[in-house]
Backbone as CSV, one residue per row, in Angstrom:
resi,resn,N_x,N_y,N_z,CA_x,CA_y,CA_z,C_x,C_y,C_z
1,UNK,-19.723,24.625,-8.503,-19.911,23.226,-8.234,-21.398,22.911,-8.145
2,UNK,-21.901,21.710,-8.354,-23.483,21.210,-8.115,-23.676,20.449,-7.232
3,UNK,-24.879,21.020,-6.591,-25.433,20.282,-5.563,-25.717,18.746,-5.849
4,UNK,-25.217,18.449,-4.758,-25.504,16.594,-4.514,-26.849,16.736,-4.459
5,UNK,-27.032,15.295,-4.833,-28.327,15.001,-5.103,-29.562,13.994,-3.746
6,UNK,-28.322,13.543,-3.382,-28.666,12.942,-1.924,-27.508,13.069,-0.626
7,UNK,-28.119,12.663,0.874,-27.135,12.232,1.552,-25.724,11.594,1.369
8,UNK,-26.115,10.442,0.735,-25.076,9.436,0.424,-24.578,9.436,-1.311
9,UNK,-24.462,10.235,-1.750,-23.777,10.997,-3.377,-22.718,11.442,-3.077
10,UNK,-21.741,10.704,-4.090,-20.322,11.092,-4.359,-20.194,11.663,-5.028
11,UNK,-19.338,13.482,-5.329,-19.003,13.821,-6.003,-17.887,12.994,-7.030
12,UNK,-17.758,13.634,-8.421,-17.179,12.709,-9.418,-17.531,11.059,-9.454
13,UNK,-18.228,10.450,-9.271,-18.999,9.360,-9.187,-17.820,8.256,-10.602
14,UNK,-18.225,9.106,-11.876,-18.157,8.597,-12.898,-16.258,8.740,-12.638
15,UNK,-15.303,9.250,-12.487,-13.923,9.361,-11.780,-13.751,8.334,-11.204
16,UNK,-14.119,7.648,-10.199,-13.612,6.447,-9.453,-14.262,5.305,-10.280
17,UNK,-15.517,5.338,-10.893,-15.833,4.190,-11.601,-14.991,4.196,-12.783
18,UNK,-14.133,5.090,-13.464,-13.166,4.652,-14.479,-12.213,4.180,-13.789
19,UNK,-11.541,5.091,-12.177,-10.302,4.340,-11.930,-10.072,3.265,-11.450
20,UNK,-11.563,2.841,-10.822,-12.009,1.313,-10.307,-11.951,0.369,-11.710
21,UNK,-12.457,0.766,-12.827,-12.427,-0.432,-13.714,-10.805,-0.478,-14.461
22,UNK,-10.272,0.782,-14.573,-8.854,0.328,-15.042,-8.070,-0.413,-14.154
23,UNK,-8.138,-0.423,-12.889,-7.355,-1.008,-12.138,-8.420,-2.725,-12.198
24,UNK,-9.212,-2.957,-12.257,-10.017,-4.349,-12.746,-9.620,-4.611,-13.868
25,UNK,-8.973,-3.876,-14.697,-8.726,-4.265,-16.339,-7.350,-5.020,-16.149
26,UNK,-6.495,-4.286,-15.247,-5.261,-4.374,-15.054,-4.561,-5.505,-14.331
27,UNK,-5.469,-5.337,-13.022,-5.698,-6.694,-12.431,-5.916,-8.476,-13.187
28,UNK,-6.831,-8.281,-14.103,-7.512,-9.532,-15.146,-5.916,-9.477,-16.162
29,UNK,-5.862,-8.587,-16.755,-4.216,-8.895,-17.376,-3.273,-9.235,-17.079
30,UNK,-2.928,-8.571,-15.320,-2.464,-9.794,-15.152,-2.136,-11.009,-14.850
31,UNK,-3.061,-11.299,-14.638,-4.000,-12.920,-13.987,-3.722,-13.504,-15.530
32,UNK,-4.349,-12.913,-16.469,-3.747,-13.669,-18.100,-2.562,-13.965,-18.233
33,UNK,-1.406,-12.747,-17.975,-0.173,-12.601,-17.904,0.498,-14.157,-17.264
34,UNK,-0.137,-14.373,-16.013,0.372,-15.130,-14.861,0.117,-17.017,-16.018
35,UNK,-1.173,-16.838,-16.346,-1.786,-18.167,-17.089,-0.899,-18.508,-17.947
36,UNK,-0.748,-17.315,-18.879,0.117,-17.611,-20.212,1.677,-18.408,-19.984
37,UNK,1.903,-17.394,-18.479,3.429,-17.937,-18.698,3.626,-19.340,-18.354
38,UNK,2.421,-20.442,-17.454,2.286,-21.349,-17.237,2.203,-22.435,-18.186
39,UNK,1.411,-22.031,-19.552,1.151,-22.620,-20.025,2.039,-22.735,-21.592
40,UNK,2.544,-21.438,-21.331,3.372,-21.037,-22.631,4.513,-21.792,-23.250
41,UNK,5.075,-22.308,-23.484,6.891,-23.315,-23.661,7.114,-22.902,-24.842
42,UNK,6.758,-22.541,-25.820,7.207,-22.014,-27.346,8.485,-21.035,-27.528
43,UNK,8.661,-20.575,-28.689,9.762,-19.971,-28.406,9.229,-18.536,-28.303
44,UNK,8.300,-18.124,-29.024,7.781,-16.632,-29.115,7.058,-16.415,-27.429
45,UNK,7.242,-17.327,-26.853,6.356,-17.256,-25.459,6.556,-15.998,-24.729
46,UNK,7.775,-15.421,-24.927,8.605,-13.851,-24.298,7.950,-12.847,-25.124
47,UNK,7.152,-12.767,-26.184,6.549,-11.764,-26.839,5.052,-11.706,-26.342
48,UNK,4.663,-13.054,-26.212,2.973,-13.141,-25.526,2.942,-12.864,-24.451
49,UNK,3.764,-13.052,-23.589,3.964,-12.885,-22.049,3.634,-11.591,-21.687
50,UNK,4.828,-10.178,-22.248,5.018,-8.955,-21.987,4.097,-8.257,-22.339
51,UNK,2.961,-8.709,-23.774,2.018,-8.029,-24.058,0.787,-7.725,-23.113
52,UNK,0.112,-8.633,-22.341,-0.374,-8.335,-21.215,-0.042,-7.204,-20.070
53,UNK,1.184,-7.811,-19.867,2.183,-7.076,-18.746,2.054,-5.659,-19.418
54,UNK,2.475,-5.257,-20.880,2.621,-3.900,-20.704,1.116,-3.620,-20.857
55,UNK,0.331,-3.876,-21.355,-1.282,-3.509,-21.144,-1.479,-3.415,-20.076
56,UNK,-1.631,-3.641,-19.366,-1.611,-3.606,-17.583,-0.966,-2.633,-17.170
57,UNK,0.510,-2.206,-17.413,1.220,-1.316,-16.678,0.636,-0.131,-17.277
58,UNK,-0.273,-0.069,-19.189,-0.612,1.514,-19.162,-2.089,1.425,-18.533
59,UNK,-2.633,0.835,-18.364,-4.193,1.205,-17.705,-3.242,1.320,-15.955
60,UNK,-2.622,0.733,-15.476,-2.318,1.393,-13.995,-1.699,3.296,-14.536
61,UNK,-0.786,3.249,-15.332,-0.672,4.587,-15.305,-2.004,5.331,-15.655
62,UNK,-2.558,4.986,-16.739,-3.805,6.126,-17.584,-4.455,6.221,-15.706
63,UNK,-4.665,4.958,-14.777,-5.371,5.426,-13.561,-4.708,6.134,-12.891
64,UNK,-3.447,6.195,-12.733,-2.720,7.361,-11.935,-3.187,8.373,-12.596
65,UNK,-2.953,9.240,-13.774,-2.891,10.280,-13.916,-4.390,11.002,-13.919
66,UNK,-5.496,9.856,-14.172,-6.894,10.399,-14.430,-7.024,10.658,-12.172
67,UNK,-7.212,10.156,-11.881,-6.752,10.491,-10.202,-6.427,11.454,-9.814
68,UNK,-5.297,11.989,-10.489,-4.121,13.197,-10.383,-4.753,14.249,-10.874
69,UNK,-5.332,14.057,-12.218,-5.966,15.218,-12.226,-7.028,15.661,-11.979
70,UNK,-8.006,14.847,-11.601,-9.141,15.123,-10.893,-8.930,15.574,-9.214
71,UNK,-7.817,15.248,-9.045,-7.247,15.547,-7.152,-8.492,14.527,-6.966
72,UNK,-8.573,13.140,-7.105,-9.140,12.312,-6.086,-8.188,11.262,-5.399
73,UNK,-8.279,11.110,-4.461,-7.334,10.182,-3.674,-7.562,8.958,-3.849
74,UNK,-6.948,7.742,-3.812,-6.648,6.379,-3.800,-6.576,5.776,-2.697
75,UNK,-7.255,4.721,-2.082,-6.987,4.236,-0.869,-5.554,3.741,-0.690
76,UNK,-5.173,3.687,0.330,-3.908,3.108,1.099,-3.738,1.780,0.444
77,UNK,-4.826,0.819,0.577,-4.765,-0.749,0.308,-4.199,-0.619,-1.655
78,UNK,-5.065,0.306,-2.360,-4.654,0.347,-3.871,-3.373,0.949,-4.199
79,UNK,-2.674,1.717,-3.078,-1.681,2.576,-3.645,-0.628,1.443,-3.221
80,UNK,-0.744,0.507,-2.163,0.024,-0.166,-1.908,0.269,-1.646,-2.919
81,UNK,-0.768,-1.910,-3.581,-0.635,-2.407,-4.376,0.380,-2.416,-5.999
82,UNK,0.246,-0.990,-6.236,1.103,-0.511,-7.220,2.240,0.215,-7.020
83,UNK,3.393,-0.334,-8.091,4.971,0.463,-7.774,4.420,1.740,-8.686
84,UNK,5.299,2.835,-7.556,5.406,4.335,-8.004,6.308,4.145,-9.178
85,UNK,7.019,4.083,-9.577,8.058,3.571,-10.442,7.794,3.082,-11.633
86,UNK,7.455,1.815,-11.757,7.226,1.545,-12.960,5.612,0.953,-13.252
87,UNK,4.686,1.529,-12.241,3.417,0.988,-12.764,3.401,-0.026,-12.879
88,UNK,3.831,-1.478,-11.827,3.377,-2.564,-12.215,2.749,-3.034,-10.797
89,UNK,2.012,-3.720,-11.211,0.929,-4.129,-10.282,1.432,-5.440,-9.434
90,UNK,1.556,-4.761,-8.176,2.913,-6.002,-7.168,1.763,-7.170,-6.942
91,UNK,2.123,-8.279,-7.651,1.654,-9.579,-7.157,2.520,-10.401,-6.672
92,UNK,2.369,-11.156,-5.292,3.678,-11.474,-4.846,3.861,-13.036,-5.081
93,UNK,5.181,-12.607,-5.238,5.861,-14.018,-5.934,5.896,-13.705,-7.329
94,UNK,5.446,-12.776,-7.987,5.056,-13.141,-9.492,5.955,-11.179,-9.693
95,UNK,5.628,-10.920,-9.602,6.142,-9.369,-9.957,6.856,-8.499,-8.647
96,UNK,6.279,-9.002,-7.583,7.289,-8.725,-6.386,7.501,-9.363,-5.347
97,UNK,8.910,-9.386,-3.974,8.794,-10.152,-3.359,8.775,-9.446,-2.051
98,UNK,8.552,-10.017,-0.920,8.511,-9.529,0.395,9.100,-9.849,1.342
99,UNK,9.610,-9.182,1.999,10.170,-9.569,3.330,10.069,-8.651,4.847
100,UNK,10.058,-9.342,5.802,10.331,-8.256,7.178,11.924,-8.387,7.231
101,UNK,11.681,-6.494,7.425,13.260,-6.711,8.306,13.203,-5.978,9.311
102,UNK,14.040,-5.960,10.250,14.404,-5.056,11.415,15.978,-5.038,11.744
103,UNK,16.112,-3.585,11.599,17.659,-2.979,11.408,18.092,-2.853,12.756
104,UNK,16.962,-2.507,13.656,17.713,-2.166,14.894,18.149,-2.468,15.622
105,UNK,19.426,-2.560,15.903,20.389,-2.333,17.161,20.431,-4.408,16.358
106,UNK,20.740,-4.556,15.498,20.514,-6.439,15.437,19.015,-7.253,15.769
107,UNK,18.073,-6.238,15.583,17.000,-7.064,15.834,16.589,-7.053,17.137
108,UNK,17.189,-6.135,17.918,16.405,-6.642,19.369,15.578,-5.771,19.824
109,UNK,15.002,-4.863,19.041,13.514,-3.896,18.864,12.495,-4.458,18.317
110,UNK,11.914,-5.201,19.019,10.484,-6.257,17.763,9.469,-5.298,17.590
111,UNK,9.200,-4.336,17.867,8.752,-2.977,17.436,8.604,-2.524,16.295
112,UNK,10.371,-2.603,15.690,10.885,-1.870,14.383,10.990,-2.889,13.076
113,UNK,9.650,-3.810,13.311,9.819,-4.374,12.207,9.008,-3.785,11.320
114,UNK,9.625,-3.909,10.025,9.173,-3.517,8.775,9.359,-4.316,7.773
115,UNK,7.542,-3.903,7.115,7.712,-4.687,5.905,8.085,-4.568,4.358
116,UNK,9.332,-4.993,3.560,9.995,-4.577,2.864,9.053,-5.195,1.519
117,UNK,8.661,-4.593,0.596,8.010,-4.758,-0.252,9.159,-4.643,-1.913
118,UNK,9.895,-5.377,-2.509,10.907,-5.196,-3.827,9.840,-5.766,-5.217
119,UNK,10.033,-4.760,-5.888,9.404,-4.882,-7.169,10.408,-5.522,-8.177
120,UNK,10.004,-6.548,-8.838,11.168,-7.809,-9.651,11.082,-6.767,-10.976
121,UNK,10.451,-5.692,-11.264,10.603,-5.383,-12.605,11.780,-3.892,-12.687
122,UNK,11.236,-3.139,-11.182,12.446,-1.961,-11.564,13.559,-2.081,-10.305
123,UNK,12.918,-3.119,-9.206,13.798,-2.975,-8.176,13.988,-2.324,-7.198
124,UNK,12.690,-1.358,-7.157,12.105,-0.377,-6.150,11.577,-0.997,-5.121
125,UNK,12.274,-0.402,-3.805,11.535,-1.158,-1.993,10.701,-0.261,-1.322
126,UNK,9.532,-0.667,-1.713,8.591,0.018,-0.510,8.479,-0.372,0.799
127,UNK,8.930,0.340,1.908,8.647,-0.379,3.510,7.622,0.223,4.115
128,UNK,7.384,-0.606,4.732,5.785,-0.334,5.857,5.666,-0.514,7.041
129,UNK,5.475,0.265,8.008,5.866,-0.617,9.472,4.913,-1.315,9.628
130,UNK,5.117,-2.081,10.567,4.055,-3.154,11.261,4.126,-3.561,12.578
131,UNK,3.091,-3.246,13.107,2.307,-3.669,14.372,3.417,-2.570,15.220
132,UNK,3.682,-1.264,14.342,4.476,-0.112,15.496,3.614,0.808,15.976
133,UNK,2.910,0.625,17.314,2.044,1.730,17.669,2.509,2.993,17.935
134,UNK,1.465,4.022,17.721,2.107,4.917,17.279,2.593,6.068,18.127
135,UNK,3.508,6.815,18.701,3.928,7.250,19.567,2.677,8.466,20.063
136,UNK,2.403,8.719,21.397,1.667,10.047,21.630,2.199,11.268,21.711
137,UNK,1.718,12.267,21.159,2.130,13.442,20.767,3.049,14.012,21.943
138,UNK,3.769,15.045,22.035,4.515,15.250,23.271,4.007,16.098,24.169
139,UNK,3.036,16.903,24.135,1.822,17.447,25.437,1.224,15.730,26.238
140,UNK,1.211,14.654,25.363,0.084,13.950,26.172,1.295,13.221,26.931
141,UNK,2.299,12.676,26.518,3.458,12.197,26.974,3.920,12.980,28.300
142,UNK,4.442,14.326,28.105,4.430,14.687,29.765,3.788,14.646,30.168
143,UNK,2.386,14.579,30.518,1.223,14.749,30.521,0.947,13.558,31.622
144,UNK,0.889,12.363,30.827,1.232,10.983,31.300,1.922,10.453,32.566
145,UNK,3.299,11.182,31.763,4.728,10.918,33.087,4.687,12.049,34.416
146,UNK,3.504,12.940,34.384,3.402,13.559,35.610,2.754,12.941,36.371
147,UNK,1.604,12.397,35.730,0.139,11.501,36.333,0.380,10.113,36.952
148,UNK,1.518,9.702,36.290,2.203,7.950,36.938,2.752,8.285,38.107
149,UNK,3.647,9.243,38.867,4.133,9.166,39.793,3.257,9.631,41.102
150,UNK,2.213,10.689,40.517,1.105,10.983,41.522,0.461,9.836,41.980
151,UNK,0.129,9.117,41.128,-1.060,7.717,41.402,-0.085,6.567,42.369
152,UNK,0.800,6.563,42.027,2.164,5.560,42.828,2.027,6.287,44.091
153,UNK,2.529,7.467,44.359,3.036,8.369,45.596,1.058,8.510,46.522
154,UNK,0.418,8.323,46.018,-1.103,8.321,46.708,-1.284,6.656,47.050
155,UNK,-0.680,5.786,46.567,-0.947,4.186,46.847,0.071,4.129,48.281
156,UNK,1.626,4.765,47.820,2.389,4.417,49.247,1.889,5.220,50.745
157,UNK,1.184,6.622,50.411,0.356,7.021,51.357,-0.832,6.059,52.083
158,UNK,-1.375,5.515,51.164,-2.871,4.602,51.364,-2.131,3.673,52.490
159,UNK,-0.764,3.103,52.268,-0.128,1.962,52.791,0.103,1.881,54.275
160,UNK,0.960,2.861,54.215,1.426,3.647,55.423,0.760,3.907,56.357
């Protein structure tokens, strides 16, 4: 491997600036995609439409796999953006739709809500929790529940 050149130098540099601009390529297609169908009423309008759309879905794949094989990771915010499935780039309302749900017990865990993410092209649901903090490991948890009853049982002493 070669030495960085500074503090602040990213290895593979030129790697994320391809997978950054395919996913900008992909993005702008389908923003075209979105225009065309607005403006489109003809009859061939279903042939102009998809051509974008599938241009788009191969620059999201060509960026998956150039990623994959370099082993560089993708942020959370970009991976959430794209279906595993069929490579299409979830814009909502337009290619996918969203919803919260919460299964539990009928809803009366406002905890366990999750956000349901459905892709309109293959039909794939990505869920996400939201606003579920996250449980503490189980050393800090007993840990905890020994320390609450000491601090209580030293206040009714103080009282007394």
């Amino acid at each position: 491997m070669a030495k960085q050149k500074g503090p602040n130098s990213v290895q593979n540099r030129h790697i994320y600036t391809r997978a950054s601009y395919l996913y900008q390529a992909a993005q702008y297609l389908s923003s075209q995609q979105t225009q065309a169908s607005t403006s489109d009423t003809s009859s061939n309008a279903g042939q102009s439409q998809n051509a974008p759309q599938n241009l788009s879905r191969q620059m999201l794949t060509d960026m998956r796999i150039v990623t994959q094989k370099i082993l560089i990771r993708q942020s959370p915010d970009l991976k959430r953006t794209v279906c595993k499935f069929c490579d299409t780039l979830q814009i909502e309302g337009q290619t996918s739709s969203s919803i919260v749900e919460n299964t539990s017990k009928g809803g009366r865990k406002p905890w366990a809500d999750v956000l349901a993410i459905r892709c309109c092209t293959c039909g794939h649901v990505k869920r996400f929790p939201i606003c579920a903090k996250r449980q503490q490991r189980r050393p800090l948890r007993k840990q905890e529940n020994r320390d609450e009853p000491k601090s209580e049982e030293m206040a009714g002493d103080a009282v007394t």
